[in-house]
BALOBA-1460 file (C-alpha; in Angstrom, 3 decimals):
// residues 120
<rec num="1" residu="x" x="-24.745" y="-67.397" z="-80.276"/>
<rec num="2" residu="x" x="-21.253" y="-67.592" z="-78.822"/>
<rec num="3" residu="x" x="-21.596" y="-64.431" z="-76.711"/>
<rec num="4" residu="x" x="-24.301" y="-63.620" z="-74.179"/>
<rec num="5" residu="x" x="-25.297" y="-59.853" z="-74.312"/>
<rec num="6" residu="x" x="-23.388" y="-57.698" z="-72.231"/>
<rec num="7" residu="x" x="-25.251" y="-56.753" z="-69.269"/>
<rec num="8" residu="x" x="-23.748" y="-53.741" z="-66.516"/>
<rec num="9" residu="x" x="-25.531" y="-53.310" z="-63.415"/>
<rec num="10" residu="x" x="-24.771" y="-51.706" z="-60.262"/>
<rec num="11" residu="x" x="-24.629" y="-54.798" z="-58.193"/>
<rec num="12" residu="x" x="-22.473" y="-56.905" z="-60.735"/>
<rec num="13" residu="x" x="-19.961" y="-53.545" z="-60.693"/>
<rec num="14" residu="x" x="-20.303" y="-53.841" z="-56.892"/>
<rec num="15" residu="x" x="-19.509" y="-57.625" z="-57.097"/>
<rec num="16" residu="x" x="-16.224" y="-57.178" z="-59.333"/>
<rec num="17" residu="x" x="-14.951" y="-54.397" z="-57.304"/>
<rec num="18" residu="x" x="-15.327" y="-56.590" z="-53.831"/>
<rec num="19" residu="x" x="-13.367" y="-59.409" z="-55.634"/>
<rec num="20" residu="x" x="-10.424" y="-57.078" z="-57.063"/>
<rec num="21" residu="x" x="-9.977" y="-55.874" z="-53.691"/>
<rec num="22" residu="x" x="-10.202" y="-59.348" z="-52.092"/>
<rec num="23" residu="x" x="-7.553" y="-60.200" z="-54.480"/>
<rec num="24" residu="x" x="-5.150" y="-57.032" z="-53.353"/>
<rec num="25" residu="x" x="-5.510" y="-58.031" z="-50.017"/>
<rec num="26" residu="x" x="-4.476" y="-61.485" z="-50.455"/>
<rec num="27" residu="x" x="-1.718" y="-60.376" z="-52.617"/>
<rec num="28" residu="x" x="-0.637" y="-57.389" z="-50.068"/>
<rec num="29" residu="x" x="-1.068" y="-54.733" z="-52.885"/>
<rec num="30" residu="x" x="-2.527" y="-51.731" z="-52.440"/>
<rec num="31" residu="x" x="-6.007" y="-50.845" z="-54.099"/>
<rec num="32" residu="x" x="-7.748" y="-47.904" z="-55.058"/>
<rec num="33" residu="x" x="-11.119" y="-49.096" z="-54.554"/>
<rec num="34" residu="x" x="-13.348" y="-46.191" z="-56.801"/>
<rec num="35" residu="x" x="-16.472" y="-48.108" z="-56.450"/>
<rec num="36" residu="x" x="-16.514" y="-47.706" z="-53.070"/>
<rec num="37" residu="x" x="-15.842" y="-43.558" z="-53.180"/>
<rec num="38" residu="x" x="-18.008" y="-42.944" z="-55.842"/>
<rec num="39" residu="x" x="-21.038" y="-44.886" z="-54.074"/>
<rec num="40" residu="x" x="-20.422" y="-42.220" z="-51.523"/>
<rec num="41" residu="x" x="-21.908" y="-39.497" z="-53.129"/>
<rec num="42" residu="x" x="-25.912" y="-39.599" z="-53.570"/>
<rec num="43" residu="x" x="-26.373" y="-38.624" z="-56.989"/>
<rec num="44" residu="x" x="-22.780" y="-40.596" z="-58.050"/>
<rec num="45" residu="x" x="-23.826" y="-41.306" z="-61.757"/>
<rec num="46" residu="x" x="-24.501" y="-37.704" z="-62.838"/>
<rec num="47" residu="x" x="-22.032" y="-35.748" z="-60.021"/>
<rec num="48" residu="x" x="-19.181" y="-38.523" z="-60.773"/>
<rec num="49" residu="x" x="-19.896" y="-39.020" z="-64.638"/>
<rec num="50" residu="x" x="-20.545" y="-36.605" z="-67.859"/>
<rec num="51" residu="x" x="-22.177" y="-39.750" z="-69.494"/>
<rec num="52" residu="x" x="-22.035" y="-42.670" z="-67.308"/>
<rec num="53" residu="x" x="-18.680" y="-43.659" z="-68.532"/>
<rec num="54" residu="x" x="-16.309" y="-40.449" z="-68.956"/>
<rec num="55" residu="x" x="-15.516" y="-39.059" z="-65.446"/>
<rec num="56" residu="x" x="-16.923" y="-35.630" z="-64.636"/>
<rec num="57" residu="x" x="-14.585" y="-32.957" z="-63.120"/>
<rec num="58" residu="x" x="-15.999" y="-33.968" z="-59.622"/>
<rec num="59" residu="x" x="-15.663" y="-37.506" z="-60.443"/>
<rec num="60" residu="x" x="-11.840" y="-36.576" z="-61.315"/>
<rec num="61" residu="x" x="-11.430" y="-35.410" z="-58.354"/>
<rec num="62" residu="x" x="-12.211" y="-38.534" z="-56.271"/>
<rec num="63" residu="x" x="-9.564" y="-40.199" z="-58.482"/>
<rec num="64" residu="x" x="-7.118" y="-37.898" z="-57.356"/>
<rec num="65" residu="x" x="-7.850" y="-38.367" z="-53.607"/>
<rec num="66" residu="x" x="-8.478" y="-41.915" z="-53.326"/>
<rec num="67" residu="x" x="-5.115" y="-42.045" z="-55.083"/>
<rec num="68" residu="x" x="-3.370" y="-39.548" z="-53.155"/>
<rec num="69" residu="x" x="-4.615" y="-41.101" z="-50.016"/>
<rec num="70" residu="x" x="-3.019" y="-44.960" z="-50.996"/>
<rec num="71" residu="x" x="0.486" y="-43.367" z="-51.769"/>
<rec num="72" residu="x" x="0.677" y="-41.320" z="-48.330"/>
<rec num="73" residu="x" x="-0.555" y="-44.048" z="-46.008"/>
<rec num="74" residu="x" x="1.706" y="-46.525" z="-48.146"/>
<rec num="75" residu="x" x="4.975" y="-47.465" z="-46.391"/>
<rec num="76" residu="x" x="6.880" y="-47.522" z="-49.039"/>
<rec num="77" residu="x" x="10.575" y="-47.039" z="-49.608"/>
<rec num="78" residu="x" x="10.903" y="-44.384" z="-51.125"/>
<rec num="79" residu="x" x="7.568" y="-43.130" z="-50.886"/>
<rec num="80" residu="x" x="5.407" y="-42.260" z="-53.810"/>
<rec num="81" residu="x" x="3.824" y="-39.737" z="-52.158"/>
<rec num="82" residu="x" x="3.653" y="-36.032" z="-54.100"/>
<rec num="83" residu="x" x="5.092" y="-34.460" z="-50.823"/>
<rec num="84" residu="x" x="7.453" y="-36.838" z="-50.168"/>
<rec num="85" residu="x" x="9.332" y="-37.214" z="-53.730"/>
<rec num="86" residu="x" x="12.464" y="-35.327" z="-54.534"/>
<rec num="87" residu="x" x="12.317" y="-32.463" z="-56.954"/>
<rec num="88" residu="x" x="13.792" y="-33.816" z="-60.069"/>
<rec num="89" residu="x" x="16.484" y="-31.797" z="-61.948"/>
<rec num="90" residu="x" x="18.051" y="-30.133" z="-59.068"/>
<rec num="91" residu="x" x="20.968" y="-29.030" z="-61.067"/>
<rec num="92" residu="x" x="21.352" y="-26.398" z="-62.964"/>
<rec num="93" residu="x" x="20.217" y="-25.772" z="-66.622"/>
<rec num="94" residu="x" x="20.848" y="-23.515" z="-69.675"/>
<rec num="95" residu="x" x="17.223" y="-23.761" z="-69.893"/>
<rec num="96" residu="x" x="16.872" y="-22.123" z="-66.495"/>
<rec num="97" residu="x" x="14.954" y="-19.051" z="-66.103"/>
<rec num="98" residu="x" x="17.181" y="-15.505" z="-66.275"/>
<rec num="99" residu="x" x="17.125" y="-13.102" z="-63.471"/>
<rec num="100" residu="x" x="16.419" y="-9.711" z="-63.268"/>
<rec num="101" residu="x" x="19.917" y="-8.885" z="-63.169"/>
<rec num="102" residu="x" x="20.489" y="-10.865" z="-66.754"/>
<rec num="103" residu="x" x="23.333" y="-12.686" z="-65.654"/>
<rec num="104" residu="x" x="21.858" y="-15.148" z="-62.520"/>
<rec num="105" residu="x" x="19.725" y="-17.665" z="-63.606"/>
<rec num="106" residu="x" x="16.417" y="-19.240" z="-61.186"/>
<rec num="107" residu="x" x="16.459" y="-22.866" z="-60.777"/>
<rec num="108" residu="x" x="12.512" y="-24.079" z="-60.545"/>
<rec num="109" residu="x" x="13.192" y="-26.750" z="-58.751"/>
<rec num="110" residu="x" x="14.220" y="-24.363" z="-56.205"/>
<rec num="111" residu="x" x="10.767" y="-22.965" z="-55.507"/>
<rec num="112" residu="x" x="8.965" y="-24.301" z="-52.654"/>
<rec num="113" residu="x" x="5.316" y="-22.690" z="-53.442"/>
<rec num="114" residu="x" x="4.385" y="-26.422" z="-55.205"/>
<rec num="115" residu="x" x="5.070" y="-27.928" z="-51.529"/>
<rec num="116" residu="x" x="1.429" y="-25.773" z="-50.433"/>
<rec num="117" residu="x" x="-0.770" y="-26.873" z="-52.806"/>
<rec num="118" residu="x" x="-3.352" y="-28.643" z="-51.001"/>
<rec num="119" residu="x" x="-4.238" y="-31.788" z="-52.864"/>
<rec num="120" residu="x" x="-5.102" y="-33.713" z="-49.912"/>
């Protein structure tokens, strides 16, 4: 009696999503607005979702670039960006990997080959 049946359309997702982002604007914080990029895609519900709830691999992947795309046009100091972030742990370790020659030791967070990836 106390609690009306829950009821999840497309418009009333459409509606809460405007009003989030409405509020991140007012409050000057960024949003990832995923209604928005999933609506994109014609078939969104099955290319976007396994079940209509659980995100799909595809789905996953919007995440990941609406998400990438707020931290690199972010100005922020320092920036959160993937590209932009310092490699962690630059000293060295006795966890490091041996060389070849047994006795040198490779630093990872010496390699540069993450810095290609393309993510975005």
């Amino acid at each position: 009696e106390h609690f009306s049946h829950l009821v999840r359309t497309n418009e009333l997702c459409q509606t809460y999503a405007d009003a989030c982002v409405k509020l991140c604007q007012e409050l000057d914080v960024k949003v990832v607005n995923l209604f928005t990029a999933f609506q994109q895609r014609e078939n969104w519900m099955t290319d976007c979702f396994t079940d209509g709830v659980h995100l799909s691999a595809e789905g996953s992947k919007i995440v990941v670039a609406e998400i990438l795309k707020v931290l690199k046009e972010a100005e922020w100091k320092p920036s959160l960006h993937w590209k932009s972030m310092p490699t962690e742990f630059a000293e060295d370790s006795p966890y490091d990997i041996v060389g070849a020659d047994g006795k040198t030791t490779l630093n990872p967070s010496e390699w540069t080959f993450h810095r290609e990836i393309q993510w975005d």
